[in-house]
MDAnalysis code that builds the backbone (N, CA, C; Angstrom):
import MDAnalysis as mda
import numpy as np

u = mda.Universe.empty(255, n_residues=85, atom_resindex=np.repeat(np.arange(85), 3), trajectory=True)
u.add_TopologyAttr("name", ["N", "CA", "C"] * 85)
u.add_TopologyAttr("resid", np.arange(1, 86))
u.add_TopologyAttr("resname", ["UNK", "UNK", "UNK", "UNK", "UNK", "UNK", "UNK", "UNK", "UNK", "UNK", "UNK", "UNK", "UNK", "UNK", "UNK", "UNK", "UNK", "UNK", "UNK", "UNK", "UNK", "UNK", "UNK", "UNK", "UNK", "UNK", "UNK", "UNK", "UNK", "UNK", "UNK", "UNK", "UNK", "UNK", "UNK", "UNK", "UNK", "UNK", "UNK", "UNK", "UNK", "UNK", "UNK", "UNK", "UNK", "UNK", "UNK", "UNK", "UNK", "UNK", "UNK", "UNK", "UNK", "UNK", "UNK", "UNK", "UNK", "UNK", "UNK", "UNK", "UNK", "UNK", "UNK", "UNK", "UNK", "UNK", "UNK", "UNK", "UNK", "UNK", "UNK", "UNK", "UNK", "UNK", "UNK", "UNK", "UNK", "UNK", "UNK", "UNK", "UNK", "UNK", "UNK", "UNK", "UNK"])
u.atoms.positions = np.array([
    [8.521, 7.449, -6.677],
    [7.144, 7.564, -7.091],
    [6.324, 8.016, -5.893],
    [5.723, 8.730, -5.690],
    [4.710, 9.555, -5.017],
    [3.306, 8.880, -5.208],
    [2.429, 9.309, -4.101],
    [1.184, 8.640, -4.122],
    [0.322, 10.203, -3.483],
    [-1.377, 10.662, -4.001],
    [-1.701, 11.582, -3.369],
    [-1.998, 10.811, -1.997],
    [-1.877, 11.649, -0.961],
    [-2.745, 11.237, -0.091],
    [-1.909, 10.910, 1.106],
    [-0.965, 10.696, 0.798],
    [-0.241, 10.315, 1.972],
    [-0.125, 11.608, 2.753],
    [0.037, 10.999, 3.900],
    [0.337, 12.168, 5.249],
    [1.689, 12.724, 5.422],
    [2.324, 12.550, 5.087],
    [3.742, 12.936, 5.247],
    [4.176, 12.835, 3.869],
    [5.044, 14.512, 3.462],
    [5.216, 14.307, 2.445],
    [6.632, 14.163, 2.286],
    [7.079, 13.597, 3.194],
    [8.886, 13.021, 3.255],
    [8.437, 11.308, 3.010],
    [7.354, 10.663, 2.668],
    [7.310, 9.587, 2.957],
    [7.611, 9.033, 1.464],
    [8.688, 7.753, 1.256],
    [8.559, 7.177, -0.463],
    [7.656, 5.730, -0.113],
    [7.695, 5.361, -1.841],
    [6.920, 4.429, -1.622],
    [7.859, 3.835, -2.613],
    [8.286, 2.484, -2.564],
    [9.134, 1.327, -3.425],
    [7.987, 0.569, -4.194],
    [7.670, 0.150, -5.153],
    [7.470, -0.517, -6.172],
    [7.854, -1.418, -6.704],
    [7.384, -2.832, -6.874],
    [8.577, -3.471, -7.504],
    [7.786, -4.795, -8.603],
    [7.571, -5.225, -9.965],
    [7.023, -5.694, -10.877],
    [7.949, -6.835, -11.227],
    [7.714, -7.971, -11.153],
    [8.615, -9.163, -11.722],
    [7.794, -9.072, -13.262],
    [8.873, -8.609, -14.430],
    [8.279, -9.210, -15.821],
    [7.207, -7.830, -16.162],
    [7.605, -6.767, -15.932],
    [6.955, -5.768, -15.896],
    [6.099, -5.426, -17.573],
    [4.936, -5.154, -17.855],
    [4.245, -5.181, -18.784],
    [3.328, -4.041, -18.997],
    [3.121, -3.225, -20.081],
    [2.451, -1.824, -20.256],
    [1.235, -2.367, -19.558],
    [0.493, -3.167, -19.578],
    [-0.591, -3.550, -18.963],
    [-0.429, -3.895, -17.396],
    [0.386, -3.798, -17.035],
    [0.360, -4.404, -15.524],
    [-0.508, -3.648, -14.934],
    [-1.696, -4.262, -13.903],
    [-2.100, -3.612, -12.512],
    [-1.504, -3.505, -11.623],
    [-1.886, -2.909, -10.374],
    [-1.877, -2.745, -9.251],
    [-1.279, -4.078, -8.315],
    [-2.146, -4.892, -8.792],
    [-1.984, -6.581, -8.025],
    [-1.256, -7.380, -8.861],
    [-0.092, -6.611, -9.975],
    [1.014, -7.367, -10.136],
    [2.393, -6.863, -9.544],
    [2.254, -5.745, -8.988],
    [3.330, -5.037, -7.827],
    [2.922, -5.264, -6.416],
    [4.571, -5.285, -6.117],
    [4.621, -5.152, -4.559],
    [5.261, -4.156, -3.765],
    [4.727, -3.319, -3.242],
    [4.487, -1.967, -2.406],
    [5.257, -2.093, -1.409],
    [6.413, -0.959, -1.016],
    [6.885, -0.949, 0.182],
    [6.747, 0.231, 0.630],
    [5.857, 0.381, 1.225],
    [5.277, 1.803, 1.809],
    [5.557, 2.718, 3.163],
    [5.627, 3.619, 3.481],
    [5.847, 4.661, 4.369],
    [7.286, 4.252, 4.651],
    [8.412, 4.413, 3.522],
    [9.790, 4.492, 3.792],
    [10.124, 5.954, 4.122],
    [10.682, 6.669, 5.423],
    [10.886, 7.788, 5.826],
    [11.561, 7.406, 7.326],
    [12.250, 8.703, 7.839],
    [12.796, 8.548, 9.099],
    [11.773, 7.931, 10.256],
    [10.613, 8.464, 10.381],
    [9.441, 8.068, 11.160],
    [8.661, 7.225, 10.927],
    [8.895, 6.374, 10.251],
    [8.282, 4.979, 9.165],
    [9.005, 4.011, 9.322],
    [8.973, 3.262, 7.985],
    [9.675, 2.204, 7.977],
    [11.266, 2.635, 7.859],
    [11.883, 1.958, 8.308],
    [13.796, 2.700, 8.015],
    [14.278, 2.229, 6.864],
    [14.978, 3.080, 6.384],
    [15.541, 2.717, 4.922],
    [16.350, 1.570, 4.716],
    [17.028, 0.852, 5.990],
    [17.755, -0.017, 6.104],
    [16.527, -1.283, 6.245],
    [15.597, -1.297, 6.659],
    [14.741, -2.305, 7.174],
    [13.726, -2.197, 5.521],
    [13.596, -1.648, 5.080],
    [13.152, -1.301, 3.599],
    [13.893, -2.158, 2.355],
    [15.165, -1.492, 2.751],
    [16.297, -2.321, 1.417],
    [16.281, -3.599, 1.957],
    [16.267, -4.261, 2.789],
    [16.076, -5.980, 3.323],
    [15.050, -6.137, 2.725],
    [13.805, -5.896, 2.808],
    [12.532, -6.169, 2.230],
    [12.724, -6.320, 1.097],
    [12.807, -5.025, -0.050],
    [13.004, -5.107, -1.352],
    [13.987, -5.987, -1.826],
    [15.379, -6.074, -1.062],
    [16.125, -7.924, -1.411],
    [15.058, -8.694, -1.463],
    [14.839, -8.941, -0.692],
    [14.015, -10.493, -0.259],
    [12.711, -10.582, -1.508],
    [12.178, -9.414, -1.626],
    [11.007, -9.406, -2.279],
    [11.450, -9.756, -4.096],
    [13.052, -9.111, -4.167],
    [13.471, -9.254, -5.284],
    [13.866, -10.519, -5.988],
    [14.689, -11.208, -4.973],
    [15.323, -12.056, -4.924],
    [13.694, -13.680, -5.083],
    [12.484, -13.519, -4.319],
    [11.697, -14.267, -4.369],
    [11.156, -14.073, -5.793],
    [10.503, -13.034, -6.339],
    [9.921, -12.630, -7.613],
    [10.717, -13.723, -8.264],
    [12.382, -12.980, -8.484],
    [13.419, -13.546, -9.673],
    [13.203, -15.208, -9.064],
    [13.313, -16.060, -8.228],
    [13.343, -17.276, -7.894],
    [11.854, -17.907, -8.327],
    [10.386, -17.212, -8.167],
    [9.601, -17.625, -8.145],
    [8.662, -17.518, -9.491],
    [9.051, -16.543, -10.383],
    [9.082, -15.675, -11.681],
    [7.606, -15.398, -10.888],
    [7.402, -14.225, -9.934],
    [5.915, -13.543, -9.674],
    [6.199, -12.478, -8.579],
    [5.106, -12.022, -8.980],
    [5.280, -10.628, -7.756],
    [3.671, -10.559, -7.721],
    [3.474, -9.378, -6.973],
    [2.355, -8.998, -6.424],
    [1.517, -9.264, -5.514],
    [-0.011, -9.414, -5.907],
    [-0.622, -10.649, -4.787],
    [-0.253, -12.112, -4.930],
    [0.313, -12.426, -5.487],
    [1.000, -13.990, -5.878],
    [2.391, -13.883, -5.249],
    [2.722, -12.925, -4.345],
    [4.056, -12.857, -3.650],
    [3.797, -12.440, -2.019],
    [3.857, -13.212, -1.389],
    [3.480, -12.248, -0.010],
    [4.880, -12.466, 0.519],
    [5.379, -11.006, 1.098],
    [6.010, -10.582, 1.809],
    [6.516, -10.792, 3.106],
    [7.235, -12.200, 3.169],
    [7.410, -13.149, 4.404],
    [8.889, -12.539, 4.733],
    [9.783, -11.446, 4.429],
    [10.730, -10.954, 5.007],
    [11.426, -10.984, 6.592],
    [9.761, -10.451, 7.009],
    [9.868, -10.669, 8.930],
    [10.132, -11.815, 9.282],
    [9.163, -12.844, 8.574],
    [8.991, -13.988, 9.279],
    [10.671, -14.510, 9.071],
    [10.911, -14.351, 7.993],
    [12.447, -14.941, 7.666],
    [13.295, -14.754, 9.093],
    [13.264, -12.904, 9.168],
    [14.298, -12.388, 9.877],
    [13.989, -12.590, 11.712],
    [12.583, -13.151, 11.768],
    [12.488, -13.555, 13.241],
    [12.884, -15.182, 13.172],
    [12.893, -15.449, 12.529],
    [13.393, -17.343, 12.764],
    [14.959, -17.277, 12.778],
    [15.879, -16.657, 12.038],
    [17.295, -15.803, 11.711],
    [17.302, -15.627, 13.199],
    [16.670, -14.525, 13.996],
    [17.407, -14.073, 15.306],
    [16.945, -15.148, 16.345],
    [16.210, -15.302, 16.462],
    [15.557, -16.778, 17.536],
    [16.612, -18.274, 17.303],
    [16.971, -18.361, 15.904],
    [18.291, -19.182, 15.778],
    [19.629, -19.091, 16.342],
    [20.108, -17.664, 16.174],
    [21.238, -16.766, 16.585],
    [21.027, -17.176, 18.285],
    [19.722, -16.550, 18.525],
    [19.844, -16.303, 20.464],
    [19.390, -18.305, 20.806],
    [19.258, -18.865, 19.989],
    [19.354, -20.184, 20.598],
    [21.068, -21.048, 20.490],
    [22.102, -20.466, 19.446],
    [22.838, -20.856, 19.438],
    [24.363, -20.294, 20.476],
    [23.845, -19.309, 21.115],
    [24.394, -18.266, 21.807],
    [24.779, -18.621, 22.703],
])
């Protein structure tokens, strides 16, 4: 899915609706934006969209009722790792 406006037109944008509905807004999706080589990396992207997936399906919600704590996950994950090291 494409968006106008963006600056780069190699850039995607991920989408993602828990319980998706002809009526859904804007603020029942969650956006993973500027996926491209010079952006976010496609590998650091597909972690996100797990996590984001995996919370929706656990939490039955997405959108602004979902915030996107991926990082925080994956910095407590390596700070564990380099403390057990």
């Amino acid at each position: 899915m494409s968006q106008r406006g963006l600056s780069s037109p190699d850039s995607l944008g991920i989408y993602l609706t828990y319980s998706p509905k002809i009526d859904c807004s804007d603020s029942d999706r969650n956006c993973i934006s500027n996926v491209r080589p010079e952006g976010l990396q496609y590998t650091a992207a597909a972690k996100k969209l797990i996590w984001l997936a995996k919370e929706a399906t656990n939490l039955q919600i997405s959108g602004v009722a979902l915030k996107d704590e991926s990082d925080v996950q994956e910095i407590c994950v390596q700070s564990l790792s380099s403390m057990l090291a």
